[in-house]
C-alpha positions in Angstrom: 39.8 52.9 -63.2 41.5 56.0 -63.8 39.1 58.5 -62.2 35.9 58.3 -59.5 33.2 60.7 -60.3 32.8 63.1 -58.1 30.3 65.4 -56.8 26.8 64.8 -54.6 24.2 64.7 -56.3 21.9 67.9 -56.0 18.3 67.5 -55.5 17.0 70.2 -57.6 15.2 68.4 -60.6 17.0 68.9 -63.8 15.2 71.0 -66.1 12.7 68.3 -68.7 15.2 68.0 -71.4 17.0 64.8 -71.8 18.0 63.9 -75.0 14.9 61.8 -75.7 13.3 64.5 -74.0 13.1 62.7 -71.6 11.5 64.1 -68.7 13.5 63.1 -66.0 10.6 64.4 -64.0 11.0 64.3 -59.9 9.0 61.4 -60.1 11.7 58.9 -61.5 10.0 55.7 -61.3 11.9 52.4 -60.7 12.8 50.1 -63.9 9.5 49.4 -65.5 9.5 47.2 -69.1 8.5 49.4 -71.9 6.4 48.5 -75.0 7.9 47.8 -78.4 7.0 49.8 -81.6 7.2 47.3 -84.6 7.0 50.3 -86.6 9.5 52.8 -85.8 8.4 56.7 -86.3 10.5 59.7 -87.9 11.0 61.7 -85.2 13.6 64.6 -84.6 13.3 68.3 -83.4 9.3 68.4 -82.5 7.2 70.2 -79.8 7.0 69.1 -76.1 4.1 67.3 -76.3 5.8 64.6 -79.0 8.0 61.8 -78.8 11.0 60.1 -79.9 11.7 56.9 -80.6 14.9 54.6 -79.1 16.4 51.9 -78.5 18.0 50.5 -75.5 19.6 47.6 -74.1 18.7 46.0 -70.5 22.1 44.4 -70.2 25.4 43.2 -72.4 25.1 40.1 -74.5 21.1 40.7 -74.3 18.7 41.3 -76.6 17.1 44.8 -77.5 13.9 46.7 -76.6 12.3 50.0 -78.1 10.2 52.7 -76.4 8.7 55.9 -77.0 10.0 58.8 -74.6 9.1 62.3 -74.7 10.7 64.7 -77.3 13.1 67.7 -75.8 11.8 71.3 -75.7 13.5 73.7 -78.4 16.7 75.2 -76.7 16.1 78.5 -74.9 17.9 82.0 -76.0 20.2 81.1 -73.1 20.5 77.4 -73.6 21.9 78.5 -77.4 24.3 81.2 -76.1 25.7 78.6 -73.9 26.1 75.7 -76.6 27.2 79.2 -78.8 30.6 79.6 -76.2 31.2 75.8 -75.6 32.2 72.9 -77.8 35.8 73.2 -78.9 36.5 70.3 -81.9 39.8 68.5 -81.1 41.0 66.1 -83.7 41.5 62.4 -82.4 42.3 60.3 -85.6 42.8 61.9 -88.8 43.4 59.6 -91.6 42.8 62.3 -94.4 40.9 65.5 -95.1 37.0 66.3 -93.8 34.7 64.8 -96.6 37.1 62.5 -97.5 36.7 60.0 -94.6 33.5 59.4 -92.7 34.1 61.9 -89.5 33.2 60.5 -86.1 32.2 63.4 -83.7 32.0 62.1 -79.9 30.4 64.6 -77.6 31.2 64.4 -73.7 28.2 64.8 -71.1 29.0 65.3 -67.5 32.4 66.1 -67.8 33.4 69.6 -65.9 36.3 72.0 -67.6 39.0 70.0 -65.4 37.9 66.8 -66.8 37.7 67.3 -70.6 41.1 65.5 -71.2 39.7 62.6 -69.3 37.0 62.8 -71.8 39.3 63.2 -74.7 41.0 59.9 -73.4 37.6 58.3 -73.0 37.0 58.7 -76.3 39.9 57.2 -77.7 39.5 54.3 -75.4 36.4 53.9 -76.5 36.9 54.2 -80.4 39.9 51.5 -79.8 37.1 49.5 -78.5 34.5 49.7 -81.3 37.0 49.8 -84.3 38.3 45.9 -82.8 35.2 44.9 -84.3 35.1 43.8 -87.7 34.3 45.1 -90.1 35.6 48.2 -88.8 39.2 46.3 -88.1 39.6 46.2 -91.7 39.2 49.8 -92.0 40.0 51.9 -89.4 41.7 54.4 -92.1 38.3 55.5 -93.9 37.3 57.2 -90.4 38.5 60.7 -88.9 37.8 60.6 -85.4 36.9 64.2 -83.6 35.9 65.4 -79.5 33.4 67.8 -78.8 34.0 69.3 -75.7 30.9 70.1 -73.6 31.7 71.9 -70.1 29.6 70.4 -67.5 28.7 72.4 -64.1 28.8 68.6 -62.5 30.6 65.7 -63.0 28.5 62.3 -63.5 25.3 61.5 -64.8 21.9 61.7 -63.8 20.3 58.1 -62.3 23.9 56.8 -61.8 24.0 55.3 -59.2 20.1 55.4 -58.6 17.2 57.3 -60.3 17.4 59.6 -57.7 20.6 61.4 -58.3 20.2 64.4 -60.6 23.6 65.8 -62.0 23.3 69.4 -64.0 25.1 68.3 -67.1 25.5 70.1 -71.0 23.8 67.6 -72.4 21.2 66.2 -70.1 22.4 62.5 -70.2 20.3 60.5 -67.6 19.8 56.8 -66.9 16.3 55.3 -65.8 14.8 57.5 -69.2 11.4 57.2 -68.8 11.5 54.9 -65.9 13.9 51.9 -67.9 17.4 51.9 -65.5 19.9 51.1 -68.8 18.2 53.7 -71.3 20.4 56.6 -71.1 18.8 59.7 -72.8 20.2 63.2 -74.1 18.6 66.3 -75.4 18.9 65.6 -78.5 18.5 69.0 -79.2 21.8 70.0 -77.6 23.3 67.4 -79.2 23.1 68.9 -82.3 23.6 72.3 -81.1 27.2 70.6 -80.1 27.6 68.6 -83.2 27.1 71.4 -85.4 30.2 72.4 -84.7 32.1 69.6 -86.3 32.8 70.1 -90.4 31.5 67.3 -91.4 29.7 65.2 -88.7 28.5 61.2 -90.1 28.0 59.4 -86.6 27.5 60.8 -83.8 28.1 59.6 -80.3 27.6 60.6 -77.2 29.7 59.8 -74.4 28.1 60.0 -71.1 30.6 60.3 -67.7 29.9 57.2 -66.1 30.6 53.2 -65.1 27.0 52.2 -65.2 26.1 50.2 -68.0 24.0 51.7 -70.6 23.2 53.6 -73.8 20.8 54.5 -76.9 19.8 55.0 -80.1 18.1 57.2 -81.6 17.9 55.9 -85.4 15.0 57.7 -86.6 16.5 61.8 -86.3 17.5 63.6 -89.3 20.0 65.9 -88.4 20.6 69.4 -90.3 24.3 68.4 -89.7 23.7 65.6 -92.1 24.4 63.2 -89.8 21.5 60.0 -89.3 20.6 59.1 -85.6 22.7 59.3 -82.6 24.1 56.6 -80.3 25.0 57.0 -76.5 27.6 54.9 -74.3 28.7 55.1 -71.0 32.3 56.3 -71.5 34.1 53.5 -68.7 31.6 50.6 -69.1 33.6 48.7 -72.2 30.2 46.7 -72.6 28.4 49.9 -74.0 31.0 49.5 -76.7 28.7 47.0 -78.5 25.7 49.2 -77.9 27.7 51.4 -80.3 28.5 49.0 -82.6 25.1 48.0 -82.5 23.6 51.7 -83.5 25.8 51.9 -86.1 24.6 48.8 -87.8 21.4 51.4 -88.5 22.8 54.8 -89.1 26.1 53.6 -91.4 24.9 50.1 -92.4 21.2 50.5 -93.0 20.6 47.0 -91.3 17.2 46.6 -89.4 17.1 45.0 -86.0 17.2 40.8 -86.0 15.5 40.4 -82.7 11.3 40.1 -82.3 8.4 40.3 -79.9 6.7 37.4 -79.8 3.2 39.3 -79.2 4.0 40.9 -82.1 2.7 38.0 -83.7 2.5 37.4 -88.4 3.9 40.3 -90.8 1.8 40.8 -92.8 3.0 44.2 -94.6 5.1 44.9 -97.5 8.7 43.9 -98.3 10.8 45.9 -95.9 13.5 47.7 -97.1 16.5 46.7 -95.5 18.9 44.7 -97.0 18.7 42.4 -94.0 15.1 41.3 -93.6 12.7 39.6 -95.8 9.6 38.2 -96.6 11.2 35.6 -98.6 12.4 32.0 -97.5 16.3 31.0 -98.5 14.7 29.2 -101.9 12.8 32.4 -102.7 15.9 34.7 -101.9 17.8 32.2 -104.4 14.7 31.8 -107.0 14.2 35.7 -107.2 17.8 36.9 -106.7 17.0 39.2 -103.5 18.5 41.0 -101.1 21.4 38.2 -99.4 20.9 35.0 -101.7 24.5 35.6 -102.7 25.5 34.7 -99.6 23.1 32.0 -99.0 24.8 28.2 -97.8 28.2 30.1 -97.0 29.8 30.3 -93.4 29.4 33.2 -91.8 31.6 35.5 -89.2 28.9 35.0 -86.8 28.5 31.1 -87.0 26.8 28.8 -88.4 25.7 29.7 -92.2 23.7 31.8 -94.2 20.2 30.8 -94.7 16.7 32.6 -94.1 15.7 32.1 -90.3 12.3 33.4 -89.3 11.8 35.8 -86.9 13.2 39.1 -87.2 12.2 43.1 -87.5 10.4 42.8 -84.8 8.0 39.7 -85.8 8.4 36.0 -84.6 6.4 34.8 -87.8 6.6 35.8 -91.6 10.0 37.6 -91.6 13.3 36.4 -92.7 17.1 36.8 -91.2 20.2 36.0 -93.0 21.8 33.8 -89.8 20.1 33.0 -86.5 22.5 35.4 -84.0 24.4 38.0 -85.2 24.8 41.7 -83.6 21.5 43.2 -85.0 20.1 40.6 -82.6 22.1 40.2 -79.3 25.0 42.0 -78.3 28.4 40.6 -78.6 28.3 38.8 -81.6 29.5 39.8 -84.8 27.9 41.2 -87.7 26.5 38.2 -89.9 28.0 38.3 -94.2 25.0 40.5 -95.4 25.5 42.8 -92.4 29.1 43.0 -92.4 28.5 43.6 -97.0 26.4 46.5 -95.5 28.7 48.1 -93.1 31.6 48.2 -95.8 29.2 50.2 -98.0 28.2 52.4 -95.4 31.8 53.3 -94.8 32.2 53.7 -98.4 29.1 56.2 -98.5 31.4 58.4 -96.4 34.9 57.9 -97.1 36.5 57.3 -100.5 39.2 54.1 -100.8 42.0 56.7 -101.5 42.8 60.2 -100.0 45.2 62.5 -101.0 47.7 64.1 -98.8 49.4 66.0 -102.0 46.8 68.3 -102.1 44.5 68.4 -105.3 43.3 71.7 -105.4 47.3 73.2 -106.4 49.4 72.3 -109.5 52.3 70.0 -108.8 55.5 70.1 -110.1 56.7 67.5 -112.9 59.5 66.4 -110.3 57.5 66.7 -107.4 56.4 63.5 -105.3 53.2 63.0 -104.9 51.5 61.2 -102.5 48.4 59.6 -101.4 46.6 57.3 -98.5 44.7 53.9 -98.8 44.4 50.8 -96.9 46.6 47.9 -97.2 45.2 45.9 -99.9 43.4 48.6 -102.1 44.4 48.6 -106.0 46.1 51.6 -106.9 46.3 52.4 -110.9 47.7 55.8 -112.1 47.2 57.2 -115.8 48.7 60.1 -117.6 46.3 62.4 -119.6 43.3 59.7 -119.2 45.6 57.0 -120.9 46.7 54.4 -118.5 50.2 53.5 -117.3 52.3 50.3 -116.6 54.6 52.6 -113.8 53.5 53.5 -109.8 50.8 50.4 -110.1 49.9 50.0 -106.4 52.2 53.1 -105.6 51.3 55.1 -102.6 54.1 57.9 -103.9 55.3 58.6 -107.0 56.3 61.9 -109.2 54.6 63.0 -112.7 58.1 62.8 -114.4 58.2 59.2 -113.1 54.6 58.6 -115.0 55.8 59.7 -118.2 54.9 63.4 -117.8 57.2 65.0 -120.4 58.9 68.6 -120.1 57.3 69.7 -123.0 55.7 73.1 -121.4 52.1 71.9 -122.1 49.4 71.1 -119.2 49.1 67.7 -117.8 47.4 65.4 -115.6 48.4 63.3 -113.6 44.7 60.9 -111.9 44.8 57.7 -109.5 42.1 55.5 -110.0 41.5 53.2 -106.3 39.6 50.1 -105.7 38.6 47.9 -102.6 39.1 44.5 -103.7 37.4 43.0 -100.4 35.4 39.5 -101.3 33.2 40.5 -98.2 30.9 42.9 -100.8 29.1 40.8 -103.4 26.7 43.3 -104.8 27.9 45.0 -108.3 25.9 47.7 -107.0 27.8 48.3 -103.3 30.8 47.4 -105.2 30.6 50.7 -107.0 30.9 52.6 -103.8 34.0 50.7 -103.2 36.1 52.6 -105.9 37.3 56.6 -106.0 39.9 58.6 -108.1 41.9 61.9 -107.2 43.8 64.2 -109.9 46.6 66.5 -109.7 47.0 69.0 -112.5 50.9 69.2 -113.7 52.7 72.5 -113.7 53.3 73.9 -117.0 
């Protein structure tokens, strides 16, 4: 381990503002189960006498469990000046311009001024750790990866090492949330008071100062950043890795969870509408053409193959999953064909298969080179005034003279066409997401 956490914990309560809101109230009770919502409720900025709904994770490779905890208070005049004079954006990964690639923005909790480059290294520790995971292996260039830095007065967490400890941190981040040891909450609200600051923010993670296994999700918040729900991790337990990975599945992949209750008993509402679950057995899926039937008999990353299995959003009876144990279900394992179909369009939703780093918005020159950036594999075609061309195909550099661009004095353009040829998306309809074009306009 490269650092201890230092600091004794004060015994002042922190003030009731955890991300969930979650009342870290002097009364801390010990680990306590919580109750499941099979229905999960929009939730986001809303008064103190609300609540939020999350997920959380009682250990690795186990299943997950959701509660209710109580929403933060809107951010006093102070609490905005301070987020105002804090949060410096550093760049981590840049694999092409802001809009152009679906932006990461960590956040650090509990980390003092001395400590932000430990939390700048956290970070890319822990994006090493997620993007191992397929399908996010395969395209690790369609993400920028940014650091928020948030001056702590303390270093740690709050309820780490017990439910006792308080830390005084920029972001609230505290373990035994609402009595559950693992659930680790934020003020959400300072979360996006941070997050704001980033360009372009499309997941959001908060990375909380601590060894103590742990994390969140908060799937159902609609930022005004644009960004959909917000995960937390422990920054040096590498097991709150897949509680990331996890989250993601539901802010970038749309999937819905796999796991269920068994006191939740029949579903007996409407077709939900993830891609994911269904109502539907395998032969229904296959009779109807629905949701995963492509996929249906074919081996899957996870194991075993493709099929309908019941149990799943929640509900042991009347509800369909594509595989019996993928990622949306227990952590560690891999995201199942569907899921992994899903996660490629969700990047895709972001990021576009080919960036330029010849700027677009300037006339080239005829014998200038232009160049772009793409992932190995991605079909590059170039054309000349809307009319295709036999030269560059698959070039990453090339100039306009090269494409036939005569010196004639008259305007040209010069356009790349990209596509994602993956077999992993079946869908004509997430295969459209899987294309993008950039064009240069040719000096006169």
């Amino acid at each position: 381990m490269r650092r201890r956490k230092s600091g004794i914990a004060r015994r002042t309560p922190l003030k009731i503002a955890t991300a969930a809101g979650i009342a870290l109230a002097a009364t801390l009770a010990a680990t306590a189960g919580a109750t499941a919502e099979p229905e999960p409720r929009s939730s986001g900025t809303k008064s103190a006498d609300s609540t939020q709904h999350v997920e959380y994770f009682t250990g690795p490779g186990g299943h997950p469990r959701h509660t209710e905890v109580p929403a933060p208070d809107p951010l006093s005049a102070k609490e905005r000046r301070a987020a105002a004079d804090d949060g410096t954006v550093v760049p981590i990964v840049q694999n092409g311009p802001v809009g152009s690639k679906a932006d990461v923005v960590f956040i650090g909790d509990g980390y003092t001024a001395s400590q932000q480059e430990d939390f700048h290294a956290d970070v890319r520790t822990k994006w090493a750790e997620v993007s191992a995971v397929e399908p996010y292996a395969s395209y690790k260039n369609l993400f920028n990866v940014w650091a928020v830095d948030a001056h702590s007065r303390q270093s740690g967490v709050s309820g780490d090492p017990t439910s006792d400890v308080r830390k005084d941190t920029a972001l609230g981040s505290a373990f035994y949330c609402d009595g559950i040891e693992r659930l680790l909450c934020v003020d959400t609200n300072k979360v996006e008071a941070y997050a704001s600051k980033a360009a372009d923010p499309d997941l959001v993670i908060v990375l909380s100062n601590s060894t103590k296994y742990g994390g969140a999700g908060y799937n159902d918040i609609t930022s005004p950043s644009g960004y959909d729900g917000i995960a937390t991790a422990s920054s040096d337990n590498e097991q709150s890795s897949q509680v990331v990975v996890h989250e993601t599945g539901h802010s970038l992949g749309k999937l819905a969870d796999e796991y269920w209750y068994d006191e939740y008993g029949t579903y007996t509402g409407a077709e939900p509408w993830e891609s994911n679950i269904s109502k539907l057995t395998a032969a229904q899926l296959t009779a109807q053409k629905k949701k995963w039937y492509r996929w249906i008999g074919q081996s899957s990353p996870d194991g075993g193959t493709v099929g309908a299995y019941e149990g799943g959003g929640y509900y042991p009876r009347a509800l369909y999953r594509p595989t019996d144990n993928s990622i949306m279900r227990t952590l560690g394992r891999e995201f199942n064909s569907p899921g992994r179909e899903a996660m490629i369009a969700g990047f895709h939703r972001h990021a576009s298969s080919v960036s330029a780093v010849t700027p677009t918005d300037r006339e080239v020159r005829r014998d200038q080179r232009v160049k772009v950036r793409a992932a190995k594999g991605v079909q590059l075609r170039w054309s000349l005034d809307g009319r295709s061309v036999k030269e560059g195909v698959d070039a990453r550099s090339i100039t306009p003279k090269s494409l036939g661009v005569p010196a004639d004095g008259r305007a040209h353009k010069v356009t790349v066409r990209a596509t994602d040829p993956t077999r992993s998306v079946r869908d004509p309809e997430l295969r459209k997401l899987l294309k993008g074009s950039l064009t240069w306009r040719v000096a006169r």
